[in-house]
gemmi code that builds the backbone of each chain (N, CA, C; Angstrom):
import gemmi

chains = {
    "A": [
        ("UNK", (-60.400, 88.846, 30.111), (-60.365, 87.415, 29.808), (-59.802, 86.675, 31.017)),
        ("UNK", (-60.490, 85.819, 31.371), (-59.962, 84.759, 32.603), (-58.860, 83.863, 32.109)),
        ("UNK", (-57.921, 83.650, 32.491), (-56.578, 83.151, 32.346), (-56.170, 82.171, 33.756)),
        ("UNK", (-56.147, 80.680, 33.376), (-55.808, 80.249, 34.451), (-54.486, 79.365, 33.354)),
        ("UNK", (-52.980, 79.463, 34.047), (-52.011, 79.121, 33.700), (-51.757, 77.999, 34.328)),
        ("UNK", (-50.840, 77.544, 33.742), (-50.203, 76.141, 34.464), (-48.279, 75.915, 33.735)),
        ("UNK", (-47.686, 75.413, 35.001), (-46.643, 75.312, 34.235), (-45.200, 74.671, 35.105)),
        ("UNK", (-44.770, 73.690, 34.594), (-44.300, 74.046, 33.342), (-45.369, 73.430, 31.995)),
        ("UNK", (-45.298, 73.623, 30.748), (-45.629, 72.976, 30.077), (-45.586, 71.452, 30.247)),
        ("UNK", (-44.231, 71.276, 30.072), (-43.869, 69.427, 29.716), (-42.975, 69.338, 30.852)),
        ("UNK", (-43.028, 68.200, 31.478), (-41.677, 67.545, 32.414), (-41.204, 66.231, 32.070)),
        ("UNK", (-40.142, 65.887, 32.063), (-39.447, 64.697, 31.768), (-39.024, 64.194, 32.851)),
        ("UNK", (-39.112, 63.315, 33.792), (-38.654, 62.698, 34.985), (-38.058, 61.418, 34.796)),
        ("UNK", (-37.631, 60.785, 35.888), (-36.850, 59.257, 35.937), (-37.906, 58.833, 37.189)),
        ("UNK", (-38.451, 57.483, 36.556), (-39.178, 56.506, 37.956), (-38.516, 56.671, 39.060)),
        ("UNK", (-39.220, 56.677, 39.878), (-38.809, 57.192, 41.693), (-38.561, 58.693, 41.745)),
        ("UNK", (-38.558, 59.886, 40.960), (-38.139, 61.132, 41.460), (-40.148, 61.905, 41.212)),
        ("UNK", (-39.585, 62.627, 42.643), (-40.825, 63.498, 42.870), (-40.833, 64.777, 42.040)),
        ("UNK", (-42.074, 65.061, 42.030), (-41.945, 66.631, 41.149), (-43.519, 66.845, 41.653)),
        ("UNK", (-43.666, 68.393, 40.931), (-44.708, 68.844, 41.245), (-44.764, 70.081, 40.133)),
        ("UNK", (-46.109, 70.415, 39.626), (-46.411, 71.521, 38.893), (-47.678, 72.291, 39.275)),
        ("UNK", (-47.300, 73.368, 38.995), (-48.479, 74.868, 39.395), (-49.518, 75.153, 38.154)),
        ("UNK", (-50.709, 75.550, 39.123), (-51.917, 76.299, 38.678), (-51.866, 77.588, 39.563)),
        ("UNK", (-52.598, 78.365, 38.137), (-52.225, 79.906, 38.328), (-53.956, 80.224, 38.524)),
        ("UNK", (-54.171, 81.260, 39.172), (-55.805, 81.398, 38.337), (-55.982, 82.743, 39.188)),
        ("UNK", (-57.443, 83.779, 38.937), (-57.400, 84.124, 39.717), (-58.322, 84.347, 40.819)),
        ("UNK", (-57.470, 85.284, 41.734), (-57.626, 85.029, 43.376), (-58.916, 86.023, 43.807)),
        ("UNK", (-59.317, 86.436, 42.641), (-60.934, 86.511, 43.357), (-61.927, 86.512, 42.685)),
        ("UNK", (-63.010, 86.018, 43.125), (-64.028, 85.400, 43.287), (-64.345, 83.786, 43.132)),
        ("UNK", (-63.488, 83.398, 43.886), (-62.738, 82.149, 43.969), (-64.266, 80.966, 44.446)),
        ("UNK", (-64.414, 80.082, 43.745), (-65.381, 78.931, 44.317), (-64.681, 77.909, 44.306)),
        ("UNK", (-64.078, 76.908, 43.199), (-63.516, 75.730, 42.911), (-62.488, 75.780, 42.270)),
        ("UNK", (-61.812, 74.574, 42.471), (-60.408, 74.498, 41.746), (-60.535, 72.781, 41.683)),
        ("UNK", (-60.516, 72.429, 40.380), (-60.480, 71.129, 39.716), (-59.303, 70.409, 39.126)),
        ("UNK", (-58.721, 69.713, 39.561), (-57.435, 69.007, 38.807), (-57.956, 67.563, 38.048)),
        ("UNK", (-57.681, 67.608, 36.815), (-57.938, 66.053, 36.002), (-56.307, 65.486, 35.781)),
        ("UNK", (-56.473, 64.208, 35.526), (-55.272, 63.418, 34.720), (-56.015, 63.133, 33.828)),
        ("UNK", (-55.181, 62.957, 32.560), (-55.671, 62.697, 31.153), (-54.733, 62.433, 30.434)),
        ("UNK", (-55.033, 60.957, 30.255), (-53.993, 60.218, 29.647), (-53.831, 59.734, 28.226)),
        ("UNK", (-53.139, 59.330, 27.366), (-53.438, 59.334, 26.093), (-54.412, 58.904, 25.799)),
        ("UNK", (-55.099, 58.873, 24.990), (-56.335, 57.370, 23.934), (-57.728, 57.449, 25.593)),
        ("UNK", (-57.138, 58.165, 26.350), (-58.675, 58.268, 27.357), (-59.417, 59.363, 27.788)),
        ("UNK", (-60.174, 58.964, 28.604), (-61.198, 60.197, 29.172), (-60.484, 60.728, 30.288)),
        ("UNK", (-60.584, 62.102, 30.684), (-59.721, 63.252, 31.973), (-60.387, 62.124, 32.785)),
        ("UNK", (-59.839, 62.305, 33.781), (-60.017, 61.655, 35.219), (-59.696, 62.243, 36.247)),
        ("UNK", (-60.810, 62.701, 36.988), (-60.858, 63.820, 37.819), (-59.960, 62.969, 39.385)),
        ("UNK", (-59.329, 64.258, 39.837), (-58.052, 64.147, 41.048), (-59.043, 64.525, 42.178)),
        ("UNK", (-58.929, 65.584, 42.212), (-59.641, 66.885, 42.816), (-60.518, 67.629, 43.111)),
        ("UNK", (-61.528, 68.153, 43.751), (-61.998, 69.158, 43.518), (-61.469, 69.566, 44.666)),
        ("UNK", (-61.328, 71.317, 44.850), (-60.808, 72.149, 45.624), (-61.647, 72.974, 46.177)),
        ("UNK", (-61.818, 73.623, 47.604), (-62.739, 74.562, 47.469), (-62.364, 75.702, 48.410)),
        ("UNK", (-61.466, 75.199, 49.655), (-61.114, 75.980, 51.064), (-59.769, 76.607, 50.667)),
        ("UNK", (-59.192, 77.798, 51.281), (-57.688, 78.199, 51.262), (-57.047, 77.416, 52.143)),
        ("UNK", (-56.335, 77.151, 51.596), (-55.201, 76.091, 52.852), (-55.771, 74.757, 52.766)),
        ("UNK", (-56.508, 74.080, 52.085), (-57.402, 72.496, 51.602), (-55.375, 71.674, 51.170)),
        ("UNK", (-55.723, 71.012, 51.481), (-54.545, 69.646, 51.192), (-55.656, 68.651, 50.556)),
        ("UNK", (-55.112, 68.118, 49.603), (-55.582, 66.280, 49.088), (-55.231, 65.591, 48.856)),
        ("UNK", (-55.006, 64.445, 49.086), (-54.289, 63.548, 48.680), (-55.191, 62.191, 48.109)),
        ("UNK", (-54.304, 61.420, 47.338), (-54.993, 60.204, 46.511), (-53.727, 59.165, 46.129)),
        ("UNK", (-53.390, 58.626, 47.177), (-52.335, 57.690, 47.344), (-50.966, 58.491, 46.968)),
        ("UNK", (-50.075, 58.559, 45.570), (-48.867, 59.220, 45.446), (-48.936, 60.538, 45.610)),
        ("UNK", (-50.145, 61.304, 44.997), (-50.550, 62.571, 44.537), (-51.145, 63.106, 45.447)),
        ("UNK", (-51.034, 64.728, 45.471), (-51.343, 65.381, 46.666), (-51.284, 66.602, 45.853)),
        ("UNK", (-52.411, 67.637, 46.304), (-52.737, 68.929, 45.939), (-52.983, 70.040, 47.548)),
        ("UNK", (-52.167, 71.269, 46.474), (-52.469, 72.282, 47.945), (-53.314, 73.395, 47.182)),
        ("UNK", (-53.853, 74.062, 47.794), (-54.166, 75.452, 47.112), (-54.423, 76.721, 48.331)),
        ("UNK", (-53.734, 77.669, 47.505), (-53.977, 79.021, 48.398), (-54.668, 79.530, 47.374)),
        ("UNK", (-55.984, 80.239, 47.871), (-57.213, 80.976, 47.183), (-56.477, 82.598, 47.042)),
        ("UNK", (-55.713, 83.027, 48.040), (-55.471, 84.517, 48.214), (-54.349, 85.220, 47.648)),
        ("UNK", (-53.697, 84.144, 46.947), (-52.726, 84.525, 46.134), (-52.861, 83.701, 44.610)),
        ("UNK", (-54.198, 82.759, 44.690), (-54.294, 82.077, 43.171), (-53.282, 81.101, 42.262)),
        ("UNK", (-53.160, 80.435, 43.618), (-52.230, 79.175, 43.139), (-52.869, 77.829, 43.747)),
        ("UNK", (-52.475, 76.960, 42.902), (-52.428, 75.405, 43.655), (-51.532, 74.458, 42.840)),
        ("UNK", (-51.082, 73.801, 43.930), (-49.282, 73.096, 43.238), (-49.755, 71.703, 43.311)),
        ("UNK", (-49.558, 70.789, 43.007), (-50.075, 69.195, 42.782), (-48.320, 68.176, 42.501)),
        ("UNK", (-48.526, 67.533, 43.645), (-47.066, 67.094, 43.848), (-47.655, 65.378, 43.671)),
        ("UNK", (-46.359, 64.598, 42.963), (-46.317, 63.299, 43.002), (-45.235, 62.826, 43.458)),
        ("UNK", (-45.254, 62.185, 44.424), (-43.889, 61.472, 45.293), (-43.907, 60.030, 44.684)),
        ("UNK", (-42.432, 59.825, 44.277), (-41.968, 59.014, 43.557), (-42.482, 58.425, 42.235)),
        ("UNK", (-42.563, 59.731, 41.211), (-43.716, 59.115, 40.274), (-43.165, 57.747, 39.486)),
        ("UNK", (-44.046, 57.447, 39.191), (-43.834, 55.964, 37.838), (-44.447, 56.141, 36.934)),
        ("UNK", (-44.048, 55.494, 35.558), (-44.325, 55.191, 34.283), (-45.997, 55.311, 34.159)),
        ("UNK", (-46.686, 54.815, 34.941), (-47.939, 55.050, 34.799), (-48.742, 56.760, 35.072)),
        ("UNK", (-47.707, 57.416, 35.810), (-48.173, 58.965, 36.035), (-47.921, 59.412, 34.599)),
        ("UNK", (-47.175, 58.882, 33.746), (-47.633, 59.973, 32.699), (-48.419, 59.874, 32.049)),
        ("UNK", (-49.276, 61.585, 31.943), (-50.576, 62.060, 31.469), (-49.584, 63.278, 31.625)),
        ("UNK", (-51.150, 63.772, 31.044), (-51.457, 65.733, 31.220), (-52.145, 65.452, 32.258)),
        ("UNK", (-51.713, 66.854, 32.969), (-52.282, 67.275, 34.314), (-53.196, 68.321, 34.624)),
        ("UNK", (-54.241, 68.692, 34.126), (-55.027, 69.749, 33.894), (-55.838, 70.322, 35.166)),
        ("UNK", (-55.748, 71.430, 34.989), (-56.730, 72.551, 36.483), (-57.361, 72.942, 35.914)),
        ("UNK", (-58.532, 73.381, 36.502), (-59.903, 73.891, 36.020), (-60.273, 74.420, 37.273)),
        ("UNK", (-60.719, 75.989, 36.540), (-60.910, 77.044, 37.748), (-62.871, 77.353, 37.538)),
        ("UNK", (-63.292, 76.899, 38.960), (-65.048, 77.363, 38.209), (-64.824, 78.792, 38.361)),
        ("UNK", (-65.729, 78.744, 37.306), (-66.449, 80.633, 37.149), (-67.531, 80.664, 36.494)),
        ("UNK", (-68.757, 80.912, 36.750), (-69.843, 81.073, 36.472), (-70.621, 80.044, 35.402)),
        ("UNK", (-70.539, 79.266, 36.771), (-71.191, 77.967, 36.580), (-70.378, 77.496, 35.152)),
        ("UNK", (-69.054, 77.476, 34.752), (-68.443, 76.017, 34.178), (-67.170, 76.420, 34.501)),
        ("UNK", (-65.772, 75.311, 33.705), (-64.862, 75.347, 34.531), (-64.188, 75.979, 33.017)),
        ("UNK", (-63.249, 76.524, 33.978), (-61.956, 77.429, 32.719), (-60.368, 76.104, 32.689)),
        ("UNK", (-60.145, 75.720, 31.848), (-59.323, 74.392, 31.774), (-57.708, 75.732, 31.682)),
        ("UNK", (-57.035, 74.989, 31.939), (-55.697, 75.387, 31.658), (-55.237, 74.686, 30.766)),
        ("UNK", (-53.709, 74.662, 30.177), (-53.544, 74.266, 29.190), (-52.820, 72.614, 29.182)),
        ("UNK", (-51.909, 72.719, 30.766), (-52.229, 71.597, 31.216), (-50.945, 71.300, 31.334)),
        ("UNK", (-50.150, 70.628, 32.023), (-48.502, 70.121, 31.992), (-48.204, 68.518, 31.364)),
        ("UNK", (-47.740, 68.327, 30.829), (-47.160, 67.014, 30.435), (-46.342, 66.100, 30.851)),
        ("UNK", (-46.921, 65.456, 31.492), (-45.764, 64.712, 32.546), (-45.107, 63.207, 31.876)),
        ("UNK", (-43.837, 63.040, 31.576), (-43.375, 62.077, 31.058), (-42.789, 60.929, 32.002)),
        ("UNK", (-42.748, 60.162, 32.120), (-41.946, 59.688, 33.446), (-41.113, 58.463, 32.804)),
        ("UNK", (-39.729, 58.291, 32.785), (-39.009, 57.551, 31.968), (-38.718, 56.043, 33.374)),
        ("UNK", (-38.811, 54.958, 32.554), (-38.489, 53.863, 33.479), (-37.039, 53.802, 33.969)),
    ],
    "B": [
        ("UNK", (-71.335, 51.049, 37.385), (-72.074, 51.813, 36.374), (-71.290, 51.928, 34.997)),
        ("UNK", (-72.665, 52.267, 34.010), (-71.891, 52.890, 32.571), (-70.750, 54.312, 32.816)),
        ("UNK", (-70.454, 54.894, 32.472), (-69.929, 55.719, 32.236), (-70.299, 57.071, 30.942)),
        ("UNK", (-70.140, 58.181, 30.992), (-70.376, 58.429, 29.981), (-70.015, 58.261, 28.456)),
        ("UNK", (-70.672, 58.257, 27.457), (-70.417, 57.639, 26.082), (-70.178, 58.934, 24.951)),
        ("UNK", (-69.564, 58.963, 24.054), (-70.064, 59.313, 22.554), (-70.074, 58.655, 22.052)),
        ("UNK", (-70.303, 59.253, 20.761), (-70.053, 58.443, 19.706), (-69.812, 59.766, 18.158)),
        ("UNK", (-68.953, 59.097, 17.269), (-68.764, 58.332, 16.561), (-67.594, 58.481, 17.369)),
        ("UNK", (-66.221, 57.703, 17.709), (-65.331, 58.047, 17.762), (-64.271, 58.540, 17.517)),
        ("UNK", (-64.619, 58.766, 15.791), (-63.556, 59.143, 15.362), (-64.865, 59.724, 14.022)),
        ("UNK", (-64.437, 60.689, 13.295), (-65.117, 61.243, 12.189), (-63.985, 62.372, 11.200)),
        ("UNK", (-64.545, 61.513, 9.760), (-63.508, 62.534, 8.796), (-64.837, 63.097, 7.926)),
        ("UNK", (-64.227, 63.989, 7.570), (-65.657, 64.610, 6.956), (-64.921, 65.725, 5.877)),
        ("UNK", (-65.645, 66.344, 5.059), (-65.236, 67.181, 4.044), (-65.620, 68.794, 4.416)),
        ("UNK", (-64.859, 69.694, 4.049), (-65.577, 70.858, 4.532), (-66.816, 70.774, 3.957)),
        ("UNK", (-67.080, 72.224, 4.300), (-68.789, 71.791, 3.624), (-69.457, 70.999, 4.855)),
        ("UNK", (-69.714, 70.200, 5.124), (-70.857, 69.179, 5.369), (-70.938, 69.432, 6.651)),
        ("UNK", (-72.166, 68.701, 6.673), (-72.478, 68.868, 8.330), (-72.352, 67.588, 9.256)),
        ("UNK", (-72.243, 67.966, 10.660), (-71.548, 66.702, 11.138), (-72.753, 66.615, 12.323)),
        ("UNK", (-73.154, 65.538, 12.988), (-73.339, 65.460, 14.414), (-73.111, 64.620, 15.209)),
        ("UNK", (-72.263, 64.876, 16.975), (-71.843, 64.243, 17.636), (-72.862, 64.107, 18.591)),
        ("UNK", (-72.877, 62.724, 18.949), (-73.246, 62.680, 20.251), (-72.840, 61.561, 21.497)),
        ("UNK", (-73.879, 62.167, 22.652), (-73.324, 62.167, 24.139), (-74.480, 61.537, 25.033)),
        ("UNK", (-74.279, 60.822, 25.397), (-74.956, 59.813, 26.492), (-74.190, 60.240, 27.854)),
        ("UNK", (-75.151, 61.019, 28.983), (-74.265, 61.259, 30.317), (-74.597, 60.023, 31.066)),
        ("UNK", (-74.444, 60.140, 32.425), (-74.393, 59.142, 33.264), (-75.738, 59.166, 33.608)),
        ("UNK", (-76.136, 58.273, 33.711), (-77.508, 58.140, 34.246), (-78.364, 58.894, 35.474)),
        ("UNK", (-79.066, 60.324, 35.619), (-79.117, 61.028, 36.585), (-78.426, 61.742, 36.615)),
        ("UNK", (-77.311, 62.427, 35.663), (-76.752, 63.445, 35.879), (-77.172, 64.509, 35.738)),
        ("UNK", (-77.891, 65.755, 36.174), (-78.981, 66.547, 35.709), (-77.546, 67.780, 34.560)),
        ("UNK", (-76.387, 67.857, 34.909), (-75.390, 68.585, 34.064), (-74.886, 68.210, 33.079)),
        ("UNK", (-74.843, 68.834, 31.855), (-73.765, 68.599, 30.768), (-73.409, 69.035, 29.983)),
        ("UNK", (-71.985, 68.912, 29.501), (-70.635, 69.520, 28.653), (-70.491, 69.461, 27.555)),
        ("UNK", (-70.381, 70.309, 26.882), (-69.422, 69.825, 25.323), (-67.745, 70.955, 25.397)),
        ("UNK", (-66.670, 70.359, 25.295), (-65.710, 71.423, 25.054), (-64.641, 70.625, 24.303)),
        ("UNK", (-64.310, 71.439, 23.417), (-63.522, 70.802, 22.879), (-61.475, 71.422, 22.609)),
        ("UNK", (-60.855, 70.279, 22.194), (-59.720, 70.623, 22.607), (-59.058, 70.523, 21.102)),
        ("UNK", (-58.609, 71.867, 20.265), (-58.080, 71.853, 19.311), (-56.597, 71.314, 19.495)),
        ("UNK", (-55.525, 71.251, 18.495), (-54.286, 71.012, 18.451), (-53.446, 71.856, 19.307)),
        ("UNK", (-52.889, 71.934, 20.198), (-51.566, 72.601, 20.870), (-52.417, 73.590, 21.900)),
        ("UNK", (-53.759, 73.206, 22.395), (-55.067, 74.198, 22.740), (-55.328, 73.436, 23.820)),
        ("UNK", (-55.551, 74.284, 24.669), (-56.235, 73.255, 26.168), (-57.907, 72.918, 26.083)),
        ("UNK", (-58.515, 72.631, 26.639), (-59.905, 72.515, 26.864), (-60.485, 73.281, 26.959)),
        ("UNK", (-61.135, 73.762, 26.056), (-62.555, 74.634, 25.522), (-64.038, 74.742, 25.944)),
        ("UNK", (-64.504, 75.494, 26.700), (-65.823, 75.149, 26.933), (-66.505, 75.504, 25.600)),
        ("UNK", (-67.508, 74.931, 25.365), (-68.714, 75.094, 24.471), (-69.803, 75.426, 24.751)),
        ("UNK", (-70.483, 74.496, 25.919), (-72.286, 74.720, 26.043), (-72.456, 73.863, 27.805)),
        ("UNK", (-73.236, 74.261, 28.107), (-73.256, 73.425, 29.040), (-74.787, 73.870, 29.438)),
        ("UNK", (-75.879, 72.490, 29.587), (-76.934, 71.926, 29.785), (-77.413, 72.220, 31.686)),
        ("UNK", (-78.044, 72.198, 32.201), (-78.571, 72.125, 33.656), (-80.012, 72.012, 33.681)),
        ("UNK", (-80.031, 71.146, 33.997), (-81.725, 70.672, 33.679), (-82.593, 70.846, 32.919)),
        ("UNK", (-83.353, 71.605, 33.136), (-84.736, 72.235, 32.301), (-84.165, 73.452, 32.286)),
        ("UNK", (-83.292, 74.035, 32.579), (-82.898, 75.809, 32.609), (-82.433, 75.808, 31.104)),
        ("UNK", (-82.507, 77.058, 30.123), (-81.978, 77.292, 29.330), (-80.184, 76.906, 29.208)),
        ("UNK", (-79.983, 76.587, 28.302), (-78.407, 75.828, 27.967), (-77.592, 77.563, 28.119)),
        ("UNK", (-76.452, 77.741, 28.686), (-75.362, 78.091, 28.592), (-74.432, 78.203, 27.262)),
        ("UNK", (-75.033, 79.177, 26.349), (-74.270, 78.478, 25.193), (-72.829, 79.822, 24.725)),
        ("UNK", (-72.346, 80.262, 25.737), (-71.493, 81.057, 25.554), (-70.257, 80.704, 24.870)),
        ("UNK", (-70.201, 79.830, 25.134), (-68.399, 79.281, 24.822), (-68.740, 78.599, 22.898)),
        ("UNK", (-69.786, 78.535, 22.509), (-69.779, 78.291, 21.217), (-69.512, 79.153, 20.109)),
        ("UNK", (-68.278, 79.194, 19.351), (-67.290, 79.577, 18.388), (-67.955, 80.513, 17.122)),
        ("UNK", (-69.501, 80.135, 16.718), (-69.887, 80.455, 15.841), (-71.372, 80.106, 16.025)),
        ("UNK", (-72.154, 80.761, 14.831), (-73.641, 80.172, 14.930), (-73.749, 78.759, 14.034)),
        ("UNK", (-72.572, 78.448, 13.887), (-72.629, 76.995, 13.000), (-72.721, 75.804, 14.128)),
        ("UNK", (-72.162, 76.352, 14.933), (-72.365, 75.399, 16.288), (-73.830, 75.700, 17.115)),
        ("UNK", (-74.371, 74.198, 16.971), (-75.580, 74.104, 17.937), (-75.201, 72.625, 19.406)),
        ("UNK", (-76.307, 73.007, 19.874), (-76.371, 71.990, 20.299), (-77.510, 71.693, 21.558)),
        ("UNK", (-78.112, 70.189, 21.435), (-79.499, 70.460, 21.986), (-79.722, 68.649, 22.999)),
        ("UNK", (-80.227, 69.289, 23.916), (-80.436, 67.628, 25.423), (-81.834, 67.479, 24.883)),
        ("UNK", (-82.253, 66.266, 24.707), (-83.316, 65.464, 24.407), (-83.633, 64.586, 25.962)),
        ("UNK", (-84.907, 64.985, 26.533), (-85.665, 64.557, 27.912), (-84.726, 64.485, 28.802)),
        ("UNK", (-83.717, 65.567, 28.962), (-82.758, 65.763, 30.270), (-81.704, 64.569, 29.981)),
        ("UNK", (-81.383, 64.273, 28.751), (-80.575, 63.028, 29.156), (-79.449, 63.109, 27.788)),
        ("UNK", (-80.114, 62.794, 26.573), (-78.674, 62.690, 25.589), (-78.552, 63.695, 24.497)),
        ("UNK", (-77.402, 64.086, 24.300), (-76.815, 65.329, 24.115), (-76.241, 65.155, 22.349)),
        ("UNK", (-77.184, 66.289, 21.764), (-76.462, 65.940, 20.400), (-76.021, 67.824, 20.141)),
        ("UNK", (-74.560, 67.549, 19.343), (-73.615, 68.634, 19.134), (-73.949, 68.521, 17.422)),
        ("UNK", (-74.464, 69.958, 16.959), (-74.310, 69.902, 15.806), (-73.293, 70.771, 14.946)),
        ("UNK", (-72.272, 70.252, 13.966), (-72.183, 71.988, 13.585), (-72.334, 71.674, 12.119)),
        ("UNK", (-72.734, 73.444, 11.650), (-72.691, 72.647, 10.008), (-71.350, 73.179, 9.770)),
        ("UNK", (-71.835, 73.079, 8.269), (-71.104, 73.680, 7.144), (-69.329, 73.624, 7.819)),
        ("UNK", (-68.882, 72.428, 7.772), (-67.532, 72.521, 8.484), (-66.522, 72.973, 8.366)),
        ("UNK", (-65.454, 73.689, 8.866), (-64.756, 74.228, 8.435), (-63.364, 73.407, 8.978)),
        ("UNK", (-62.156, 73.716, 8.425), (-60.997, 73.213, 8.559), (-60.374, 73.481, 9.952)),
        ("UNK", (-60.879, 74.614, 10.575), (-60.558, 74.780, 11.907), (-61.429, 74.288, 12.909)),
        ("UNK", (-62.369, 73.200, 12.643), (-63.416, 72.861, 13.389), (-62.761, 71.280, 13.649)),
        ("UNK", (-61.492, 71.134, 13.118), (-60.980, 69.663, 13.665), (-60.528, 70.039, 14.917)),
        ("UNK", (-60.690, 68.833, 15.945), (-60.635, 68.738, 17.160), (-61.444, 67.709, 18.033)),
        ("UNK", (-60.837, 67.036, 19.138), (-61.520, 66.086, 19.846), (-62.803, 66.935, 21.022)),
        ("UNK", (-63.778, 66.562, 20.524), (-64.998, 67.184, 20.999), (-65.271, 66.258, 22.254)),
        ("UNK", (-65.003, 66.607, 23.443), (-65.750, 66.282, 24.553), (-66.843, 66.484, 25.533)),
        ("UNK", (-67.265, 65.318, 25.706), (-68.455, 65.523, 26.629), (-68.650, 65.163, 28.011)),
        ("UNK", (-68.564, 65.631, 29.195), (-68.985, 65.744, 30.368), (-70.148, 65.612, 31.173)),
        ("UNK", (-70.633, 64.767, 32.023), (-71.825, 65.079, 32.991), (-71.517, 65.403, 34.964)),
        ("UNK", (-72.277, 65.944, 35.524), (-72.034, 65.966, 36.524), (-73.127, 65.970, 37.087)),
        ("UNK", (-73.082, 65.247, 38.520), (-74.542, 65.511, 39.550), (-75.386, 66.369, 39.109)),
        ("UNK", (-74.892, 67.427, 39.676), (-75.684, 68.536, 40.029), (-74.986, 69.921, 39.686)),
        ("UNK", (-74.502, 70.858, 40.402), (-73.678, 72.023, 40.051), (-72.690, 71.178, 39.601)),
        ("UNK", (-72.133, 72.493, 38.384), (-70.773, 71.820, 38.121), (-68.999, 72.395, 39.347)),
        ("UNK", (-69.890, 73.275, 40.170), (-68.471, 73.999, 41.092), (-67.807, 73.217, 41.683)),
        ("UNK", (-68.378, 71.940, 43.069), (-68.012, 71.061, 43.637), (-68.442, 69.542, 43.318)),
        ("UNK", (-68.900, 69.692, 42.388), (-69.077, 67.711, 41.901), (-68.348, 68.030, 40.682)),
        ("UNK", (-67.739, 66.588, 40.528), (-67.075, 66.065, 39.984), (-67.444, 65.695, 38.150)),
        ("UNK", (-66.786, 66.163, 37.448), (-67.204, 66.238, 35.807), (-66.742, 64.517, 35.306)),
        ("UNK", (-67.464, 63.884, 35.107), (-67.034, 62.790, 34.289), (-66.860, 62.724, 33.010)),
        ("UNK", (-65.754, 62.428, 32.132), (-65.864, 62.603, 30.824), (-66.016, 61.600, 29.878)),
        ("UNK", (-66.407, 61.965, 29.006), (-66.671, 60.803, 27.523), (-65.157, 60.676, 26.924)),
        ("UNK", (-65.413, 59.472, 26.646), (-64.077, 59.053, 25.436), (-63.458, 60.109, 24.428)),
        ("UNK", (-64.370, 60.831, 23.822), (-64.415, 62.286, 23.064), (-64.507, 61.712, 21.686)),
        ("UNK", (-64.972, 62.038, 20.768), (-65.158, 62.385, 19.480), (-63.657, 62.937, 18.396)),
        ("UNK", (-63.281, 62.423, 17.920), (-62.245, 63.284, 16.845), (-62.977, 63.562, 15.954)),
        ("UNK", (-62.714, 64.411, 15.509), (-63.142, 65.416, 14.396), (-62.474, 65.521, 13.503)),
        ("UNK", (-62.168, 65.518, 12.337), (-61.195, 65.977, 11.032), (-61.988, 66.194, 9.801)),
        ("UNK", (-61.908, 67.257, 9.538), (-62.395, 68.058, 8.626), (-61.147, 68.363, 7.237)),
        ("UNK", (-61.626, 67.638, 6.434), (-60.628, 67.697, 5.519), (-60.671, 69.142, 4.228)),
    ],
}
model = gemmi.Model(1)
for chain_id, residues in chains.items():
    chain = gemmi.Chain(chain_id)
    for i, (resn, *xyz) in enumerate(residues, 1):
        res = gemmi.Residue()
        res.name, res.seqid = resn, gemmi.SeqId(i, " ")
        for name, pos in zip(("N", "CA", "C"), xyz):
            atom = gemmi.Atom()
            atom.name, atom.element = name, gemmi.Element(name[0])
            atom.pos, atom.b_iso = gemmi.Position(*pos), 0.0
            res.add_atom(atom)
        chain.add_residue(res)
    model.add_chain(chain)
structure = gemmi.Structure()
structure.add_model(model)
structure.setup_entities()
């Protein structure tokens, strides 16, 4: 069974502090690596797509790394705000669709 | 542009009965999704569409679950005979082309409750 983890589950933060949470997946036969935000009452909203070892992205606060050879990618928000909280979901392709993780919960208190 | 659609947005229904959702992708998207996300459960694949190629229907739970693209374009999810574990927000996805490196757009999603 393909298992792509994520974690922590839930985070609770204060406006202005950075954090960051991990995707697990695995490290071979590696094509894509997908990050969504998904926020209450809406549709995922894709961050990401991933595809190189050592790929950086960024999208104004938010920024994703991934290493293919050890089956991680960490997704950092510098100085989050009230509006970053969502779920943060990765999605690993594998044969032709994506495997979702379960996803982290990001709270961000004013 | 539109975006992708379902509909109903919300559905209560009785066991027993049969339900069907559906999915409007983006205009030209030759890919598309159904997965759905039970309670305390991450995102589920179901089926997934690619043109004229036979549907992908691995990720579907049971043979109560169908689901079928009408002229490459809108997407109806059927399941019958419902069961109590079949509540869940049913989503739908389109993308370009492959789903590996383009980007999945999603629908509002469907709730489900099966009483």
């Amino acid at each position: 069974i393909l298992n792509v983890e994520q974690s922590p589950q839930s985070l609770h933060v204060q406006e202005g502090d950075s954090t960051n949470f991990t995707c697990s997946f695995p490290s071979s036969n590696f094509y894509a690596l997908h990050w969504y935000r998904w926020e209450t009452a809406k549709s995922p909203e894709a961050l990401f797509v991933m595809t190189l070892n050592g790929d950086e992205k960024k999208k104004g606060r938010i920024s994703a790394t991934l290493n293919t050879k050890e089956g991680y990618s960490y997704l950092y928000i510098k100085g989050s705000q009230p509006e970053d909280s969502a779920t943060y979901l990765c999605a690993f392709f594998y044969t032709d669709k994506l495997i979702f993780g379960t996803g982290t919960r990001l709270q961000v208190f004013p | 542009g539109a975006g992708v659609s379902q509909s109903p947005s919300n559905k209560v229904t009785e066991k027993g009965k049969d339900v069907e959702l559906r999915c409007d992708p983006i205009s030209g998207h030759t890919a598309l999704y159904w997965y759905r996300q039970s309670l305390g459960q991450g995102l589920e694949f179901l089926i997934y569409f690619q043109g004229n190629s036979a549907p992908d229907k691995s990720g579907l739970p049971s043979d109560r679950f169908s689901a079928e693209r009408t002229g490459g374009s809108v997407s109806t999810l059927t399941i019958q005979r419902t069961q109590q574990e079949d509540s869940a927000v049913y989503l739908c996805a389109s993308s370009l082309t492959r789903p590996a490196t383009d980007t999945q757009y999603f629908g509002p999603g469907t709730r489900l409750t099966v009483l």
